[in-house]
Every structure is written in C-alpha cells, then in structure tokens.
One Martini backbone bead per residue (centre of mass of N, CA, C, O) as a GRO file, in nm:
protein
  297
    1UNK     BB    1  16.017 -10.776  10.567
    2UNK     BB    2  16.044 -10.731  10.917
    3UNK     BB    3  16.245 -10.574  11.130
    4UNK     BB    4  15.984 -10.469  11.307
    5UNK     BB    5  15.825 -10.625  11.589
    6UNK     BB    6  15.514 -10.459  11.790
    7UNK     BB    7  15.347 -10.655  12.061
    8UNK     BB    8  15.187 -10.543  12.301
    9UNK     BB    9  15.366 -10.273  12.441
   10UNK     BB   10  15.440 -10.219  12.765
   11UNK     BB   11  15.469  -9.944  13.018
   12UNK     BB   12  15.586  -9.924  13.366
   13UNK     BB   13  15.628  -9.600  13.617
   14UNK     BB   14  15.419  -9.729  13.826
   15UNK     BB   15  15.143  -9.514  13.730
   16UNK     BB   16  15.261  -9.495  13.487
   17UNK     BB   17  15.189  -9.492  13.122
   18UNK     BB   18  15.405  -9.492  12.862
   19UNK     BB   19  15.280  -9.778  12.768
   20UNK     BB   20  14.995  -9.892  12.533
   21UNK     BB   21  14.934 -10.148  12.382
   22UNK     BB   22  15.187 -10.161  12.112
   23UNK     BB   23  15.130 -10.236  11.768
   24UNK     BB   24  15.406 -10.259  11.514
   25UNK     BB   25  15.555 -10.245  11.183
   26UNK     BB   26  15.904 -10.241  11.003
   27UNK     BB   27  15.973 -10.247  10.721
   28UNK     BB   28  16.164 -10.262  10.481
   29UNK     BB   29  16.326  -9.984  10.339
   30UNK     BB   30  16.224  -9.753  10.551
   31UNK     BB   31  16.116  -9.443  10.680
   32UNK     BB   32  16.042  -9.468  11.040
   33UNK     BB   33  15.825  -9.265  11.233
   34UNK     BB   34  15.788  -9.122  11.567
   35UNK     BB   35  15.548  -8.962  11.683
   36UNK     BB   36  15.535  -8.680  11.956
   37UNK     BB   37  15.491  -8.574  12.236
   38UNK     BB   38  15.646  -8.522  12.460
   39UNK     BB   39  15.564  -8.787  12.682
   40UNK     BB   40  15.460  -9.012  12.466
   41UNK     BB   41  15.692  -9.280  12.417
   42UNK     BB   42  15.913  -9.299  12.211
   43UNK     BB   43  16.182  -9.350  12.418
   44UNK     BB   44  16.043  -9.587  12.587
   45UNK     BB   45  16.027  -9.713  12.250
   46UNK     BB   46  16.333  -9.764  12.223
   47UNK     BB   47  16.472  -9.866  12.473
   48UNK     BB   48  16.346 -10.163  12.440
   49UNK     BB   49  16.419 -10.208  12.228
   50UNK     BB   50  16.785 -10.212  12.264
   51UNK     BB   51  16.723 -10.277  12.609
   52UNK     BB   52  16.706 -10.086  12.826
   53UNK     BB   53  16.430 -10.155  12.841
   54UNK     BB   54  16.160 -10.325  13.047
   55UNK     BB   55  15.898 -10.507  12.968
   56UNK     BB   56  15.559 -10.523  13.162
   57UNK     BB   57  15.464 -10.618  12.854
   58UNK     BB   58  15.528 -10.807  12.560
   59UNK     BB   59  15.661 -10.771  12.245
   60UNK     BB   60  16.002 -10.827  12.023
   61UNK     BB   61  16.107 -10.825  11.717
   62UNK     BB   62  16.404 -10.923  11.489
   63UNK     BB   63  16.379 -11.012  11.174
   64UNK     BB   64  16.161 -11.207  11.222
   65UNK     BB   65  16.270 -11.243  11.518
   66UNK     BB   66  16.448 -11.274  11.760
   67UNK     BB   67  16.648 -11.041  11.958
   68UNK     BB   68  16.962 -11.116  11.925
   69UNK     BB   69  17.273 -11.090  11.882
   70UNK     BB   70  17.285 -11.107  11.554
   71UNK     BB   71  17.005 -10.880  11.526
   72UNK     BB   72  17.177 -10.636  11.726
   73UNK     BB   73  17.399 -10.644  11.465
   74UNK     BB   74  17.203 -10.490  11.255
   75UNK     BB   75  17.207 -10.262  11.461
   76UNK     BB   76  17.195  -9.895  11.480
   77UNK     BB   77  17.233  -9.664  11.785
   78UNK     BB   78  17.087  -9.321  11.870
   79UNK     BB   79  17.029  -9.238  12.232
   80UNK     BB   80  17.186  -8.960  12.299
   81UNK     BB   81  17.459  -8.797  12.348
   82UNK     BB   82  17.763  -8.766  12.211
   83UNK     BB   83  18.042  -8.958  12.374
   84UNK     BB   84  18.353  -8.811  12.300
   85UNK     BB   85  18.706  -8.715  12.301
   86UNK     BB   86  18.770  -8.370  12.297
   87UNK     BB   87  19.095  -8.431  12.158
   88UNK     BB   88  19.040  -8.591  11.958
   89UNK     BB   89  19.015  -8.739  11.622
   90UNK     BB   90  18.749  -8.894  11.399
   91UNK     BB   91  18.957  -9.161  11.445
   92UNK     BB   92  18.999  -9.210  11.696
   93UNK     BB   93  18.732  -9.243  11.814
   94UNK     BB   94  18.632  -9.467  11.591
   95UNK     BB   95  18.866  -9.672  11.725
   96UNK     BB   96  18.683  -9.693  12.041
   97UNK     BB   97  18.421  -9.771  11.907
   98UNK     BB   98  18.507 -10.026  11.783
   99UNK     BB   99  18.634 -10.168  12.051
  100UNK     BB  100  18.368 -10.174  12.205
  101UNK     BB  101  18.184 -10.290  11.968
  102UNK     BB  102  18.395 -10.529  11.851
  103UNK     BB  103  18.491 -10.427  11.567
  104UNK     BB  104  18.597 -10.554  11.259
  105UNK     BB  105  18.745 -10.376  11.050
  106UNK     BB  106  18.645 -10.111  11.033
  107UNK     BB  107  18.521  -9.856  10.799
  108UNK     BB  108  18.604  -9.503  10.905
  109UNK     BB  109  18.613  -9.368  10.630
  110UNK     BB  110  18.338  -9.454  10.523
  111UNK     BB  111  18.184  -9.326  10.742
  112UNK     BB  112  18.313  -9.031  10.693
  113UNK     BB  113  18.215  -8.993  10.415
  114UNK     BB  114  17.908  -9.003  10.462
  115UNK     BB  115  17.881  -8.768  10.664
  116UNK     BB  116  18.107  -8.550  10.563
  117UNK     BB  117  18.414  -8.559  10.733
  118UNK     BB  118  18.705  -8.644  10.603
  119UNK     BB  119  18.806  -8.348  10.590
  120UNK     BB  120  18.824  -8.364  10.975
  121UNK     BB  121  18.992  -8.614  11.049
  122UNK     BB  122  19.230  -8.411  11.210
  123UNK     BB  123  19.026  -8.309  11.388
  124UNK     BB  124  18.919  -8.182  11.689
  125UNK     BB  125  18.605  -8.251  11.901
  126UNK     BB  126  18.625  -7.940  11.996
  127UNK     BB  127  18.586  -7.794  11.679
  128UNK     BB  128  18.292  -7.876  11.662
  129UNK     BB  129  18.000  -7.836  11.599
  130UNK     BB  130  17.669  -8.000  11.649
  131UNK     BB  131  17.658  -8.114  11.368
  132UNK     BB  132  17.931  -8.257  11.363
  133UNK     BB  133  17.861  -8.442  11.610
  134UNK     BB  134  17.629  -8.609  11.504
  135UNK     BB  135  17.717  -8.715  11.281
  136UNK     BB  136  17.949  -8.877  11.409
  137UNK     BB  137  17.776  -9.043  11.536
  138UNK     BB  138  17.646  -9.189  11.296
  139UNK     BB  139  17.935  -9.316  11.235
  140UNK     BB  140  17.919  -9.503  11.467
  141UNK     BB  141  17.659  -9.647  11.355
  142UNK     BB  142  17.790  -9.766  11.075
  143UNK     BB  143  17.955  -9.970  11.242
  144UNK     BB  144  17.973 -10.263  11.063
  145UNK     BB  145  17.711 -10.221  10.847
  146UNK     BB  146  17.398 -10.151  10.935
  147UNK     BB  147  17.099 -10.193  10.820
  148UNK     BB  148  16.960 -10.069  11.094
  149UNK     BB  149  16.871  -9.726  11.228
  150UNK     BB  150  16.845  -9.563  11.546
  151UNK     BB  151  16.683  -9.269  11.607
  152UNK     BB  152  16.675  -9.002  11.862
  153UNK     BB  153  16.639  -8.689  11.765
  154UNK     BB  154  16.828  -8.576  11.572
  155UNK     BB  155  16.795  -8.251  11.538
  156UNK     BB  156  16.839  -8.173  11.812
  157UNK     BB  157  16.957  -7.863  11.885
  158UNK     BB  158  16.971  -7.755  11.611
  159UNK     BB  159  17.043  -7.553  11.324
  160UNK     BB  160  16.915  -7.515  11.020
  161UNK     BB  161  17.142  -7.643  10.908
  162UNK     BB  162  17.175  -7.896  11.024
  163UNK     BB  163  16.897  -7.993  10.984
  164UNK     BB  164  16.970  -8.017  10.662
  165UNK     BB  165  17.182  -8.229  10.718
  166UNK     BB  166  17.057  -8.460  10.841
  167UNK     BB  167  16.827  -8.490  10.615
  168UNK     BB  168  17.022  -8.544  10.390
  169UNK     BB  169  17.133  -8.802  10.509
  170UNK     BB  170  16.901  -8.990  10.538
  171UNK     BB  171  16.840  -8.964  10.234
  172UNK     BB  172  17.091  -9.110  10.186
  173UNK     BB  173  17.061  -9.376  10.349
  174UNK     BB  174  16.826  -9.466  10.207
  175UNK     BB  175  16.966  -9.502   9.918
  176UNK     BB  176  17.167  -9.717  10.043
  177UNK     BB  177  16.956  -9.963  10.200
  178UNK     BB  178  16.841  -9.792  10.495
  179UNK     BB  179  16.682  -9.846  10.742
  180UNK     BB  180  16.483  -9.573  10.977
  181UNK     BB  181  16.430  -9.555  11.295
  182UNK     BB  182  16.305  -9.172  11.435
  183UNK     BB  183  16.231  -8.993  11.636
  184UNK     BB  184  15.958  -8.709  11.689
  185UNK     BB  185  15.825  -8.375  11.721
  186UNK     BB  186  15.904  -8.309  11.416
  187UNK     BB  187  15.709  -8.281  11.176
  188UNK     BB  188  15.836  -8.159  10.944
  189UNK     BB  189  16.040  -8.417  10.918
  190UNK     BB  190  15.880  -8.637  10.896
  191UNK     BB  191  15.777  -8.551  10.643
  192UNK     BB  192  16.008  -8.507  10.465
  193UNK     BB  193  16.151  -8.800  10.546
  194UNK     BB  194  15.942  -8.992  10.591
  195UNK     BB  195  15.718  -9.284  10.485
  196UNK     BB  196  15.664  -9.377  10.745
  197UNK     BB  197  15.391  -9.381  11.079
  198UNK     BB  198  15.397  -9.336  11.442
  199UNK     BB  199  15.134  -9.220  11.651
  200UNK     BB  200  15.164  -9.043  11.991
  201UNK     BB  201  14.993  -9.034  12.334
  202UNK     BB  202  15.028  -9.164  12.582
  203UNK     BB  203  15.128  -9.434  12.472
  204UNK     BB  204  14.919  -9.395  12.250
  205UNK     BB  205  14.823  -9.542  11.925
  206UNK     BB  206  14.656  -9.362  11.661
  207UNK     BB  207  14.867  -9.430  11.417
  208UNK     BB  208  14.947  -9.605  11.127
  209UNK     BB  209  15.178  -9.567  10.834
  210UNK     BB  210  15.177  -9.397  10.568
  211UNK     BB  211  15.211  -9.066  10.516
  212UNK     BB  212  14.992  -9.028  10.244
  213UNK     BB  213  14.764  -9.189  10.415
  214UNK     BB  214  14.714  -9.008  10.644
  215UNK     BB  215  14.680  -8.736  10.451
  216UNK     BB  216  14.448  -8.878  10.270
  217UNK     BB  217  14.146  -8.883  10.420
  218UNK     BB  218  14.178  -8.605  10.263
  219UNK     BB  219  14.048  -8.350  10.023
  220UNK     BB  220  14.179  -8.001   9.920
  221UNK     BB  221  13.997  -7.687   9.790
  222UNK     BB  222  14.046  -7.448   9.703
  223UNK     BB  223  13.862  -7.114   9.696
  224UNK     BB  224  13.759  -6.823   9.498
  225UNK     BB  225  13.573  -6.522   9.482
  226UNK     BB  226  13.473  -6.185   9.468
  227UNK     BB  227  13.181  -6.346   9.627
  228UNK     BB  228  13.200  -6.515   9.893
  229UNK     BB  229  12.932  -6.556   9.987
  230UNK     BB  230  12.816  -6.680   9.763
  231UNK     BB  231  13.000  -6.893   9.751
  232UNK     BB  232  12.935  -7.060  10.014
  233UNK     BB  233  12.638  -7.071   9.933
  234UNK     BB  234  12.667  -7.260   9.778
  235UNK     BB  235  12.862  -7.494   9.862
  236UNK     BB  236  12.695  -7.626  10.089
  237UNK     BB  237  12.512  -7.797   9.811
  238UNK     BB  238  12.747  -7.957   9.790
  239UNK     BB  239  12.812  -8.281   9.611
  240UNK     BB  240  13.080  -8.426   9.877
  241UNK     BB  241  13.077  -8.251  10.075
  242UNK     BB  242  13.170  -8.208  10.382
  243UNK     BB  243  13.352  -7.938  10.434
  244UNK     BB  244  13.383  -7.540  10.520
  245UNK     BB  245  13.650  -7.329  10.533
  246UNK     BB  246  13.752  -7.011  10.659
  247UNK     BB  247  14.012  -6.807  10.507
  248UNK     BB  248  14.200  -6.607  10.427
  249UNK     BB  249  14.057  -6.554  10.090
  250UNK     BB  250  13.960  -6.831  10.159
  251UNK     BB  251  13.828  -7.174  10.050
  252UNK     BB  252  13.806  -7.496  10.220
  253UNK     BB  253  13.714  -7.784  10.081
  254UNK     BB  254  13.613  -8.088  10.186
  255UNK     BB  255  13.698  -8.442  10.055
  256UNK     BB  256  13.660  -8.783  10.012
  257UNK     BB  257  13.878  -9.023   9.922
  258UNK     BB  258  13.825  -8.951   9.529
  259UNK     BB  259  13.616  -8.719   9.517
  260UNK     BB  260  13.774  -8.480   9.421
  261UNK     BB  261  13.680  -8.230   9.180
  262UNK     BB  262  13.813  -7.925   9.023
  263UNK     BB  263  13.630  -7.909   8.778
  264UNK     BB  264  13.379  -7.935   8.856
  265UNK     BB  265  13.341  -7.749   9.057
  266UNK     BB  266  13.417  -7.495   8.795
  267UNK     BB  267  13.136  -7.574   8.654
  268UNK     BB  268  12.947  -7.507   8.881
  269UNK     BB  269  13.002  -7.236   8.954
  270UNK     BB  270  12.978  -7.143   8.592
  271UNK     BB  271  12.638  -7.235   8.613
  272UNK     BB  272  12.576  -7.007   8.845
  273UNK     BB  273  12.779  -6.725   8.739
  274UNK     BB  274  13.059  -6.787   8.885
  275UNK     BB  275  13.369  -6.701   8.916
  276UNK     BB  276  13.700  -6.847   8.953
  277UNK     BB  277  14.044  -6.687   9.117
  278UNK     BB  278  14.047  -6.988   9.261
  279UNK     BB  279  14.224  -7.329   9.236
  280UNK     BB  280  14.338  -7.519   9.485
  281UNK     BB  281  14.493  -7.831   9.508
  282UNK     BB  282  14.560  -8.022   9.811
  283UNK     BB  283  14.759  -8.125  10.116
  284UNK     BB  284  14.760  -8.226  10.408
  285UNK     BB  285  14.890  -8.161  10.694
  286UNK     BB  286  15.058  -8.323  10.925
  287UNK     BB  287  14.995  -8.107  11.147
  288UNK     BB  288  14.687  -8.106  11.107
  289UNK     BB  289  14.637  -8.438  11.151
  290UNK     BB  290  14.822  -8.439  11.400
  291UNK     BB  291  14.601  -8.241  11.595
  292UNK     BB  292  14.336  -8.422  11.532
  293UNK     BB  293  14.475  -8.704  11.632
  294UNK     BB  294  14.528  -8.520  11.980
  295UNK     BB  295  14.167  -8.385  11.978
  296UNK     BB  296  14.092  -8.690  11.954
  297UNK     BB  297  14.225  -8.842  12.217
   0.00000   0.00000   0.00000
C-alpha cells in the first residue's frame, strides 16, 4: 500500500513555479526524506499534502484513496515551530492539543514515554531545551496514534546532542511501525534516518527512490601505491573503469553498478609489477550524488 500518492503536482505563487508536475509515491513503513535546498520546494510540497495550500493543478492521494477526513486523522504533521503553553507541564499542554484535536482517551503518557519526556512530566515547557520542546511536538503528533508522521525540518536549529535525539526517536519509531515522511536539507541526516529518498531543486523532482539506489548508480574504489603516476597511468587503460580522480593520496576509480571487483583491480596491479598499499571499495555519499544531480539540472 502506498501511504502518499503525488501526480503531477504544481504549485505557482504568481510568476514563481515552487513546484513542476511532481509525481511520487510513498509505500507503507518506510522513512521518506524530501531533500533539497532552501526555496526548493520542499515546504511548499508537505503544505499541499495537509491541506494547508491549495494546489495550482495536479492531485494526491493518500491511504490510496481520497485525501479525506478518515485519511487525514491517520496522520500526524510537525510543520511549525512547537506552539505551546509556556507556565504549562507536558501533560496539560498535551491535554489542550488532544482537545483541540478532538481526540479521545488520547493516551499522553504514552506520548511522553515514547519521547523520553515522561520523567519531566511535571516541568513546566519553560524549563525545556529547544530538543526537549521539539520532542514534545513529536508527542503531540502521536495523540491519536497515527499510521504516519509528517515533519518539516525536525532538526533544524538543533544543536548537535539535540539532533542525536530526534534522529535516534526516528529510528525508534520506525520500528514501531510508523511510517515517516520529512523533509530535510541535511543531506547527512537524511543519509542517516531515511530508507527512500525524493531530491528536489527548484520545484523540479531529480530522483526518487531507495536511498542504497540512488548511490549506488557507481561504484568507487580507492587505490594507492608507492609510485602514483604510474598506478593513474596503469588505470587510466583499465578496462570498466568510467573514470579515475586523484585526491591526496589516493586514486578513486569508478565502475559501473555490478562492475567492480577490487581483487581483480589488484591481481591486475601486481601483473603489471606494482604492488598496492592501499585498496578499498566504498560508496558514493548522498553528499556526492546531490552535488551531481543539483549540477547537472
């Protein structure tokens, strides 16, 4: 089943196209990343998907069925900065959004346990971190015990503890069953949390997919050894190889997916005389990859 169903979705804000006929989709229980810089598009596609903006053409679905009020309580959405009661403790806060939210019996203990806030159930949300009231957004996203989670940026303006936190709740609710789709402009976290990946860059969609897929369209061996101009001159007739960059110390080859084999590379090395000091197989980092598809489009 497919969570999030989006078909050709545009959104223009007068002359500005924040999003061009954007088209994915996102299948139950994996962590979806939106990646992408500042003004890609990003915000303006999770507004649309909650309803809070209205798009230009195009349409989504959700649950593979209509976006409806049934669809839309099975889902939990963090796209603000955390709007709380300040003179308040994390469980009257969250007795007024569960309120507000219309939710019965909502199960708040539960929420604050899940977060790793319940020992601090009786402070008030002035006492808190910037990651402990982020947390507690999260918990609010849990009344009701939605299927999936949308957030916007979780961990922006975070400082680096902060940012271990929420990416550690992630990955606990991932294994709870919790479907995750959050947008991000940190590429290293992304890499980190998420299973699927959808790059934008000016509204327009680049790639979309698993993120192992995405970064695996190459494969890179390093190599080093004593004489390096000869080892480049060596490679450069190596047959598979795409292409060879040097950076200190080391010769990075690429070869298409599937093609690489690093023991042959070194059987072929120590035939022609050359001994290598240095051999190993890596993958291209999210980093890499979208550098390359944000510089090539």
């Amino acid at each position: 089943m497919s969570v999030l169903t989006v078909n050709n979705l545009s959104k223009n804000f007068g002359r500005i196209q924040a999003l061009k006929n954007v088209s994915f989709s996102v299948p139950e229980g994996v962590v979806f990343g939106i990646l992408g810089p500042n003004g890609s598009g990003k915000t303006t596609l999770l507004g649309t998907i909650v309803d809070i903006i209205r798009p230009t053409s195009g349409s989504y679905g959700l649950f593979d069925g209509a976006p409806n009020g049934d669809a839309r309580r099975k889902v939990g959405t963090l796209l603000e900065t955390p709007n709380f009661y300040h003179y308040l403790n994390p469980v009257e806060n969250l007795r007024i959004t569960a309120a507000v939210k219309q939710i019965e019996n909502a199960d708040i203990m539960k929420a604050l346990e899940t977060v790793n806030l319940a020992h601090r159930r009786t402070s008030k949300f002035s006492t808190f971190s910037l990651g402990m009231k982020q947390r507690l957004a999260i918990a609010a996203c849990l009344l009701g015990d939605p299927e999936v989670l949308i957030f916007d940026e979780p961990t922006n303006g975070l400082d680096p503890t902060g940012i271990a936190e929420i990416r550690q709740l992630m990955r606990n609710l991932h294994a709870l069953g919790k479907t995750i789709i959050m947008a991000s402009h940190l590429l290293d976290e992304v890499e980190k949390v998420c299973t699927d990946v959808a790059i934008l860059k000016n509204g327009d969609l680049l790639a979309v997919g698993k993120v192992s897929d995405i970064l695996s369209d190459e494969e890179i061996v390093e190599v080093s050894a004593t004489d390096m101009e000869r080892l480049y001159a060596m490679l450069t007739s190596y047959e598979g190889a795409l292409r060879i960059e040097k950076s200190t110390g080391v010769l990075s080859v690429y070869f298409p997916k599937g093609v690489s084999n690093p023991e042959r590379l070194n059987e072929y090395c120590h035939n022609k005389g050359l001994s290598l000091n240095h051999l190993v197989a890596r993958k291209k980092s999210l980093e890499s990859r979208f550098i390359e598809l944000t510089n090539n489009n």
